[in-house]
KOLMARGU-687122 format. One record per atom (N, C-alpha, C): residue number from 0; residue in one letter; atom name; x, y, z. Coordinates in steps of 0.2 Angstrom, whole numbers, plus 5000, padded with zeros to 4 digits. Each point is the difference from the previous one (the first is absolute). Layout:
REC seq type atom   c1   c2   c3
REC NUM    a   CA    X    Y    Z
...
This chain:
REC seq type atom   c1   c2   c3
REC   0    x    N 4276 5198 4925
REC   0    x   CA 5003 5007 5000
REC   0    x    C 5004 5001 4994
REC   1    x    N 4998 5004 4996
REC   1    x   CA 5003 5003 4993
REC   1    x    C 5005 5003 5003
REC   2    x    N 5006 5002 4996
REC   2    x   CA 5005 5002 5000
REC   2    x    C 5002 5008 5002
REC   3    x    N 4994 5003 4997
REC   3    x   CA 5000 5007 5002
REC   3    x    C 4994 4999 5007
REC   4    x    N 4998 4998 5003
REC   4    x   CA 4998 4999 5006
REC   4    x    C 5007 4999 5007
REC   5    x    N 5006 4996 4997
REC   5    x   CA 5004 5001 5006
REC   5    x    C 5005 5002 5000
REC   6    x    N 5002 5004 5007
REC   6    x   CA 5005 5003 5002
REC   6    x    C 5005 5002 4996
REC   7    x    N 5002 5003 5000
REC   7    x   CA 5008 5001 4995
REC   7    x    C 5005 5001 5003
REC   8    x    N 5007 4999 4998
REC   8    x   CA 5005 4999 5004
REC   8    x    C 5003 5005 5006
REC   9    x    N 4998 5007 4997
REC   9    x   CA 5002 5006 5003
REC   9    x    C 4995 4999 5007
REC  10    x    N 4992 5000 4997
REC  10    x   CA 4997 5000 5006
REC  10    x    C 5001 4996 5005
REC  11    x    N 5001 4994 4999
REC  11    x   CA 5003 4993 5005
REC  11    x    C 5008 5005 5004
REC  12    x    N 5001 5002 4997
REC  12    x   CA 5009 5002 5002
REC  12    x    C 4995 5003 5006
REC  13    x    N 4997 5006 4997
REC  13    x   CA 4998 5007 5004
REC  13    x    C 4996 4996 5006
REC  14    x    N 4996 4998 5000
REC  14    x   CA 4998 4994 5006
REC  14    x    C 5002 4998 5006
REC  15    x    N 5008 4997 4998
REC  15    x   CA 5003 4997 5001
REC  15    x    C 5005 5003 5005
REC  16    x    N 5002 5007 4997
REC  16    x   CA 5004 5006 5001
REC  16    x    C 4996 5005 5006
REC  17    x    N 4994 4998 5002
REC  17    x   CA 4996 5001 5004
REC  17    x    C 4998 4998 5006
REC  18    x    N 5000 4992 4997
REC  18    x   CA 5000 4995 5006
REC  18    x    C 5008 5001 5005
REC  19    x    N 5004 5002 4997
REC  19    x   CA 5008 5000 5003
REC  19    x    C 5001 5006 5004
REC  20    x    N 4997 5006 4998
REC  20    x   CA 4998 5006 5004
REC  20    x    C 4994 4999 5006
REC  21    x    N 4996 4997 4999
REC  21    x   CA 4995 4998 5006
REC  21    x    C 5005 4995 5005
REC  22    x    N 5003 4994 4998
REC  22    x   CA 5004 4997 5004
REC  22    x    C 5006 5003 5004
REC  23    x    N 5001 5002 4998
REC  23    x   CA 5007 5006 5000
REC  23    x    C 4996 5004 5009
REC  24    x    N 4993 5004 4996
REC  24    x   CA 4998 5003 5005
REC  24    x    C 4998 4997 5008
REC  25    x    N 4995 4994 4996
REC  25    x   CA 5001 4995 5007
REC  25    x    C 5005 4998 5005
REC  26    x    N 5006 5000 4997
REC  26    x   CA 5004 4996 5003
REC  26    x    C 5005 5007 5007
REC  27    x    N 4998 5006 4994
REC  27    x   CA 5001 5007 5005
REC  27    x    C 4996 4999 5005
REC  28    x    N 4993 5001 5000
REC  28    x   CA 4996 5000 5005
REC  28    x    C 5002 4995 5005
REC  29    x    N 5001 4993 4998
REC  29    x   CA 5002 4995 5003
REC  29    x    C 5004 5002 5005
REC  30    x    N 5006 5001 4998
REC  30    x   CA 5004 5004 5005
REC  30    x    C 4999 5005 5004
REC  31    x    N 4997 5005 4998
REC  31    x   CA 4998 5004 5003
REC  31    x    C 4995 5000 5006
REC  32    x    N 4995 4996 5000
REC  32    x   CA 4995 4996 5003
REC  32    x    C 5006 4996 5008
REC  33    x    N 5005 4997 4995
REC  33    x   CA 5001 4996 5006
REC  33    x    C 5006 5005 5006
REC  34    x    N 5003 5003 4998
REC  34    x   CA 5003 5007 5002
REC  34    x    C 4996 5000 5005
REC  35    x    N 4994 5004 4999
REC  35    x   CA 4995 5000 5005
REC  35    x    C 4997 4997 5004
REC  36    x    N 5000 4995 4998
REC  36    x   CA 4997 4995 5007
REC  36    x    C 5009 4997 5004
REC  37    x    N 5006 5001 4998
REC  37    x   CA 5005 4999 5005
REC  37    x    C 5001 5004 5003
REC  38    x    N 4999 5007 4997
REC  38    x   CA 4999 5007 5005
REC  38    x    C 4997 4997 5008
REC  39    x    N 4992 5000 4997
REC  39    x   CA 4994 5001 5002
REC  39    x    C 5001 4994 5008
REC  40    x    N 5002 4995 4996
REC  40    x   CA 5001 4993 5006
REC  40    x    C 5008 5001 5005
REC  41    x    N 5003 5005 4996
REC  41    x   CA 5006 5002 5007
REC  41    x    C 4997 5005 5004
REC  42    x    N 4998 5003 4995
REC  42    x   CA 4998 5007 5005
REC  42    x    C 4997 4998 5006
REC  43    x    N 4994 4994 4998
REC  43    x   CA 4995 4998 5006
REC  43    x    C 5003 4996 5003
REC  44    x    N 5006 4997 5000
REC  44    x   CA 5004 4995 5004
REC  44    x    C 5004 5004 5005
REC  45    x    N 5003 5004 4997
REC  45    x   CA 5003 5005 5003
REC  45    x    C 4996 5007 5009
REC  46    x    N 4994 5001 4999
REC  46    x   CA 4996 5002 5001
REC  46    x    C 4997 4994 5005
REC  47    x    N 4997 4996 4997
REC  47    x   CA 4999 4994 5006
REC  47    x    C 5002 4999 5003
REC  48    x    N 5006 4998 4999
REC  48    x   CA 5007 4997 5004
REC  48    x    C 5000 5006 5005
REC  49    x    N 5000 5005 4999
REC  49    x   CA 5001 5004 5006
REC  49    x    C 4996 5001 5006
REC  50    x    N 4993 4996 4996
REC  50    x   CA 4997 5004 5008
REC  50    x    C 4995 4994 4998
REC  51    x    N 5001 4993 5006
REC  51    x   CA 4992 4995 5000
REC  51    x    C 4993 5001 4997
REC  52    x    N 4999 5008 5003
REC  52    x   CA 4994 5003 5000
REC  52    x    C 4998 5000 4993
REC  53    x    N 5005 5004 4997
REC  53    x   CA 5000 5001 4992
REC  53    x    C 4998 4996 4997
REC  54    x    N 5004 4993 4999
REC  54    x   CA 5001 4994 4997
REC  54    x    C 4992 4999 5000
REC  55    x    N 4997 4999 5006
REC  55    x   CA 4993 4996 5000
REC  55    x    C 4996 5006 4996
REC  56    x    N 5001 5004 4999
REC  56    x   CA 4998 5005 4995
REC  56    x    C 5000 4999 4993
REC  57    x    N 5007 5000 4999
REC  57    x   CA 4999 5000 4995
REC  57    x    C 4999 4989 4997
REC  58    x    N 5001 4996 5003
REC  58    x   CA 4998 4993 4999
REC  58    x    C 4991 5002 5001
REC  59    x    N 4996 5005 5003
REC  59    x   CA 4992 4999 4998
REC  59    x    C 5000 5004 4993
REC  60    x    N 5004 5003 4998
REC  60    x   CA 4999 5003 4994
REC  60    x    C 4999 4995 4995
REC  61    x    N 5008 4995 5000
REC  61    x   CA 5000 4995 4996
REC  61    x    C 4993 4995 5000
REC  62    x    N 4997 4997 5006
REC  62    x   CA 4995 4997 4999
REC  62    x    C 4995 5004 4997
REC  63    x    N 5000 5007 5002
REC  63    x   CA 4991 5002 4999
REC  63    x    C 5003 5001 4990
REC  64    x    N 5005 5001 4997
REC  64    x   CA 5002 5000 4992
REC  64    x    C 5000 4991 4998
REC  65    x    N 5002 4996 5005
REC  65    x   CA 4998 4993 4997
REC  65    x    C 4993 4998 5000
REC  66    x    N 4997 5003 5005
REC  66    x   CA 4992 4996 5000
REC  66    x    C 4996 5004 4994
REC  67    x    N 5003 5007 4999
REC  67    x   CA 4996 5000 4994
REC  67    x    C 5000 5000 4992
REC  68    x    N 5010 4996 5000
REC  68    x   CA 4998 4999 4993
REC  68    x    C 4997 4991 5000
REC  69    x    N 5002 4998 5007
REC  69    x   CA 4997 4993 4999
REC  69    x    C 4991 5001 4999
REC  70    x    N 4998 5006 5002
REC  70    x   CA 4993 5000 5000
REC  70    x    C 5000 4999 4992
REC  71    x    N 5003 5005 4996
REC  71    x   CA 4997 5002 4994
REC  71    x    C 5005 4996 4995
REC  72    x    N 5004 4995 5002
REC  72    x   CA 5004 4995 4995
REC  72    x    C 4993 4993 4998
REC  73    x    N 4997 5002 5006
REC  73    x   CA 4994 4993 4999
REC  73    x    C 4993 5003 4997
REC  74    x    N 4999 5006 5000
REC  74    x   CA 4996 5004 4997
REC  74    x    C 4997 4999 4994
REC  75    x    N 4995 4997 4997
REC  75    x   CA 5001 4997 4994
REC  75    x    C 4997 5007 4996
REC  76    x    N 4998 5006 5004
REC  76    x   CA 4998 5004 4996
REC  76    x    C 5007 5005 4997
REC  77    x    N 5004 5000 5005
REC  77    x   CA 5011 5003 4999
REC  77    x    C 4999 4996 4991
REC  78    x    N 4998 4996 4998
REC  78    x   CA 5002 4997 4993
REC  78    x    C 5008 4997 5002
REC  79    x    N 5003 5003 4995
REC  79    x   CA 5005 4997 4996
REC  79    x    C 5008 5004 5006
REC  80    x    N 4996 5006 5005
REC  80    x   CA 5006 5003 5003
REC  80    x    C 5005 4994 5004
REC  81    x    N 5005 5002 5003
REC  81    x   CA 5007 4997 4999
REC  81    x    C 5000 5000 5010
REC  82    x    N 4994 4998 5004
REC  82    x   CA 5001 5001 5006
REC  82    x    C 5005 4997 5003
REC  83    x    N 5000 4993 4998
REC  83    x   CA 5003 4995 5003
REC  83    x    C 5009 5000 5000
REC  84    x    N 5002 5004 4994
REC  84    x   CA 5005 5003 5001
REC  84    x    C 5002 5006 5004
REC  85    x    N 4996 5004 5003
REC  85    x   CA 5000 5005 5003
REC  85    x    C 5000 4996 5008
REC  86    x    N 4998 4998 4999
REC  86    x   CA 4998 4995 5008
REC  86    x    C 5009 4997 5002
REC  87    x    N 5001 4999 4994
REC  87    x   CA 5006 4996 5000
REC  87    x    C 5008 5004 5001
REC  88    x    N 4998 5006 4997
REC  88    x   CA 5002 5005 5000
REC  88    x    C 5001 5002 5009
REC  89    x    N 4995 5001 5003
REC  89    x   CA 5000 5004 5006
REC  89    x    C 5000 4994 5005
REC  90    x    N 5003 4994 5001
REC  90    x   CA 5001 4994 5002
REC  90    x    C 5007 5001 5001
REC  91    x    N 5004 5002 4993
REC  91    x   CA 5007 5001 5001
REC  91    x    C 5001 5007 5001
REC  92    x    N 4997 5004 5001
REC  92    x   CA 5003 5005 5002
REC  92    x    C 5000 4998 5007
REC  93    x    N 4995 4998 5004
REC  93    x   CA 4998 5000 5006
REC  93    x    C 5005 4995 5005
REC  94    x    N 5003 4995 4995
REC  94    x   CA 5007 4996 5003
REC  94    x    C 5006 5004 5000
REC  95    x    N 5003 5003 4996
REC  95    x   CA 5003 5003 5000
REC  95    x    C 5001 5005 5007
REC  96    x    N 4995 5005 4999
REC  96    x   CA 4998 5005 5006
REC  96    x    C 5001 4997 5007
REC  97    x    N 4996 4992 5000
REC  97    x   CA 5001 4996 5006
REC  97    x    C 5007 4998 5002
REC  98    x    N 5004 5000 4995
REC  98    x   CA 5005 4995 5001
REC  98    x    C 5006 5005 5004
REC  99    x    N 5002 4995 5005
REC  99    x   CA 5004 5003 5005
REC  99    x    C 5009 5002 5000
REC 100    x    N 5001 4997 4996
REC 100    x   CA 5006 5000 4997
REC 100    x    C 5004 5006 4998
């Protein structure tokens, strides 16, 4: 690699200064994301709790959204998507929602 072939210092900064605004932004969403699923897991605990009937309602919800990401975690046509997180995801939502306490 010749010397005017690599990067220069500004542009290495400006890269850099880039990557820090994308992680920045990750880490919002991150938050944000999970905001929403503690909502989401009182809400339904709350609700379930109240009435047995409910509860078995929304615990098939949880099944019928865990069987399908387990369907397409194993999928080899899904490629590279992130099911098995998402399975994992809605395991812990579904304990919490259970849990009696």
């Amino acid at each position: 690699m010749s010397k005017k072939d690599e990067p220069n210092k500004d542009t290495l900064q400006e890269l850099w200064d880039q990557l820090e605004r994308y992680r920045a932004h990750v880490d919002i969403l991150e938050g944000e994301l999970s905001a929403f699923q503690f909502i989401l897991a009182s809400v339904l605990r709350e609700v379930g709790h109240a009435s047995p009937e409910t509860l078995a309602i929304i615990l098939k919800g949880f099944d019928g959204a865990a069987n399908a990401a387990e369907k397409l975690a194993f999928d080899p046509r899904e490629g590279s998507r992130n099911f098995s997180q998402a399975l994992k995801t809605i395991e812990d939502l579904r304990r919490v929602v259970e849990n009696k306490d």
